[in-house]
C-alpha positions in Angstrom: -11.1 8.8 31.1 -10.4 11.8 28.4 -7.0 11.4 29.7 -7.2 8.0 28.5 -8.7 8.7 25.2 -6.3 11.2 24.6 -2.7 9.2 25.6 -4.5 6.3 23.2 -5.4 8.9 20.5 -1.5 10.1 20.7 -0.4 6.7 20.4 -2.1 5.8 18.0 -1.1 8.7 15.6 2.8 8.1 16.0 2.1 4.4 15.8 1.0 5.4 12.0 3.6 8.2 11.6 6.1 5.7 12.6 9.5 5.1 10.6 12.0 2.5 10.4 15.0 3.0 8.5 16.4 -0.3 8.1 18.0 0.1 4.3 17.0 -0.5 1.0 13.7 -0.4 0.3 11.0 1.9 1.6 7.2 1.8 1.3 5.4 5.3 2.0 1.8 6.4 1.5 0.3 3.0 1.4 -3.8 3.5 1.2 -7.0 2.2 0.5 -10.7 3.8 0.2 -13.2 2.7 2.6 -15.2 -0.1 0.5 -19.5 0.2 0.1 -21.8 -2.1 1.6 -21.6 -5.5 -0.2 -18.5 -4.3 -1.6 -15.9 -7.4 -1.8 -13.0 -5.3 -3.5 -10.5 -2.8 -2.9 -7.3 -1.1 -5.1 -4.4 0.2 -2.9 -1.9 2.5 -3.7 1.8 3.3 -2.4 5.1 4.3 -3.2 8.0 2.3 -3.3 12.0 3.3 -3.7 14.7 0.8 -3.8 18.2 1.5 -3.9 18.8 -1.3 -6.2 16.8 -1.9 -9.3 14.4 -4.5 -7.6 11.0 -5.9 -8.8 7.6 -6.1 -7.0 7.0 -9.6 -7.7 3.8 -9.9 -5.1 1.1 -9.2 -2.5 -0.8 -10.5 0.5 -2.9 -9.7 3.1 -4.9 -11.5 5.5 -7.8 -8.8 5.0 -8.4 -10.5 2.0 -9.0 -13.8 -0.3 -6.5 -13.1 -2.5 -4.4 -10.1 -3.9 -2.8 -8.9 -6.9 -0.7 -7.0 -9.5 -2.6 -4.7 -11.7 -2.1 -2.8 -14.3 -4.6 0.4 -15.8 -4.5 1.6 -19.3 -6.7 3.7 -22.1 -7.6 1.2 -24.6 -10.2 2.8 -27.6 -10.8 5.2 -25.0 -12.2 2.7 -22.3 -10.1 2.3 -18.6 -9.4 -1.5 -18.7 -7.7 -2.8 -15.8 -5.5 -6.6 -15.9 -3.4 -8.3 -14.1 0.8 -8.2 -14.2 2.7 -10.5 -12.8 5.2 -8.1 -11.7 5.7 -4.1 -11.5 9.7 -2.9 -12.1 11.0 -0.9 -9.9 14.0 1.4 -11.1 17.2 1.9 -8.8 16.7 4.9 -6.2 13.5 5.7 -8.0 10.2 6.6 -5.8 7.7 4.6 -7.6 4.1 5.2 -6.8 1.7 2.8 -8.1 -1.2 5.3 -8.9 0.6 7.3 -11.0 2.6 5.2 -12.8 -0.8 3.0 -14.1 -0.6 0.5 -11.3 -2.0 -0.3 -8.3 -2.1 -3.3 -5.6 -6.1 -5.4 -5.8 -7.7 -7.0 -2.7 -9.8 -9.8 -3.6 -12.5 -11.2 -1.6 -12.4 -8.9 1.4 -13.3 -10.8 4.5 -14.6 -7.6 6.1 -15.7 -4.2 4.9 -12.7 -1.6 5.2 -13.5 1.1 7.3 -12.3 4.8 7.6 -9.5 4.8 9.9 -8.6 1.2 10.2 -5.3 0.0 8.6 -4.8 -3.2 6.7 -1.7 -5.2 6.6 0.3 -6.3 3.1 3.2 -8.2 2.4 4.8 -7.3 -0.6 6.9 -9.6 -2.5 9.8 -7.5 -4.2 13.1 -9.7 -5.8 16.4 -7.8 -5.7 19.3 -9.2 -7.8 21.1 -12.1 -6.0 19.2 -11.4 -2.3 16.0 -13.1 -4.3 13.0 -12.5 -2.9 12.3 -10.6 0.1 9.3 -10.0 1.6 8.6 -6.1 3.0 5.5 -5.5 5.9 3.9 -2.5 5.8 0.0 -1.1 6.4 -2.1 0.8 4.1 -4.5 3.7 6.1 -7.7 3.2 5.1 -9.7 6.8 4.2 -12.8 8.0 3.5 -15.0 6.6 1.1 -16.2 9.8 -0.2 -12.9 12.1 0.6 -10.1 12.8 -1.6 -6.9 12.7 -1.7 -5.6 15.6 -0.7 -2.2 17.4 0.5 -2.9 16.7 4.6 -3.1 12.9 3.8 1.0 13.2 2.7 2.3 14.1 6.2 0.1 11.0 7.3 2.4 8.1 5.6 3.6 4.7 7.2 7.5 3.9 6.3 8.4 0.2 6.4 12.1 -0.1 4.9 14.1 -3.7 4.8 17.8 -4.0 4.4 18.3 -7.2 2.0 
């Protein structure tokens, strides 16, 4: 039986580590904090480079009632966060949400999100004539009261789509 624990253990650790590299648009260090009790919202932040200038136009997941675009700035020295309908992302620039003012909104969770689970997105990103495509990937869900600290980076998903 620890045999068993430990192969599923294993599996489950390169199953998050995993990579595909498929082309032109990678997603990396997708995440999401462990929600309270009665909690019904979450923020999620990533990273996302494209080799072409593209635009995140979008976001799902079935973890939740709805999800969106937001946006976080300083106004008269008060955090105020709003909806975008869209987030730019520049030609083979790694964009991460968090620190460039964005992040990704969950809406109406279905279920608490628990330390160690994963939750599924779809993000809706438009690329000069390809349109729209749509890009699966998973944001790890940590801690609610740990940080964000160096030993999360080596513990990314990659999800890339050539369009």
């Amino acid at each position: 039986m620890t045999n068993l624990l430990r192969f599923s253990g294993l599996l489950a650790a390169l199953f998050i580590s995993a990579s595909v590299y498929a082309g032109d648009i990678q997603v990396e260090n997708a995440w999401a904090r462990a929600t309270a009790p009665g909690q019904d919202a979450a923020s999620v932040d990533l990273t996302i480079t494209s080799k072409h200038a593209a635009t995140l136009v979008g976001v799902s997941s079935p973890v939740a009632g709805s999800a969106e675009l937001h946006s976080m700035v300083t106004e008269g020295g008060m955090m105020k966060m709003r909806e975008v309908k869209s987030i730019e992302l520049p030609a083979g620039k790694a964009m991460n949400l968090g620190e460039s003012g964005y992040h990704l909104m969950l809406n109406g969770l279905k279920a608490p999100l628990k330390a160690g689970d994963s939750v599924p997105l779809t993000l809706s990103i438009k690329s000069g004539k390809q349109g729209v495509v749509k890009v699966e990937t998973r944001a790890e869900v940590r801690s609610l009261t740990g940080t964000d600290d160096a030993s999360h980076q080596d513990e990314h998903q990659h999800m890339n789509m050539t369009y």
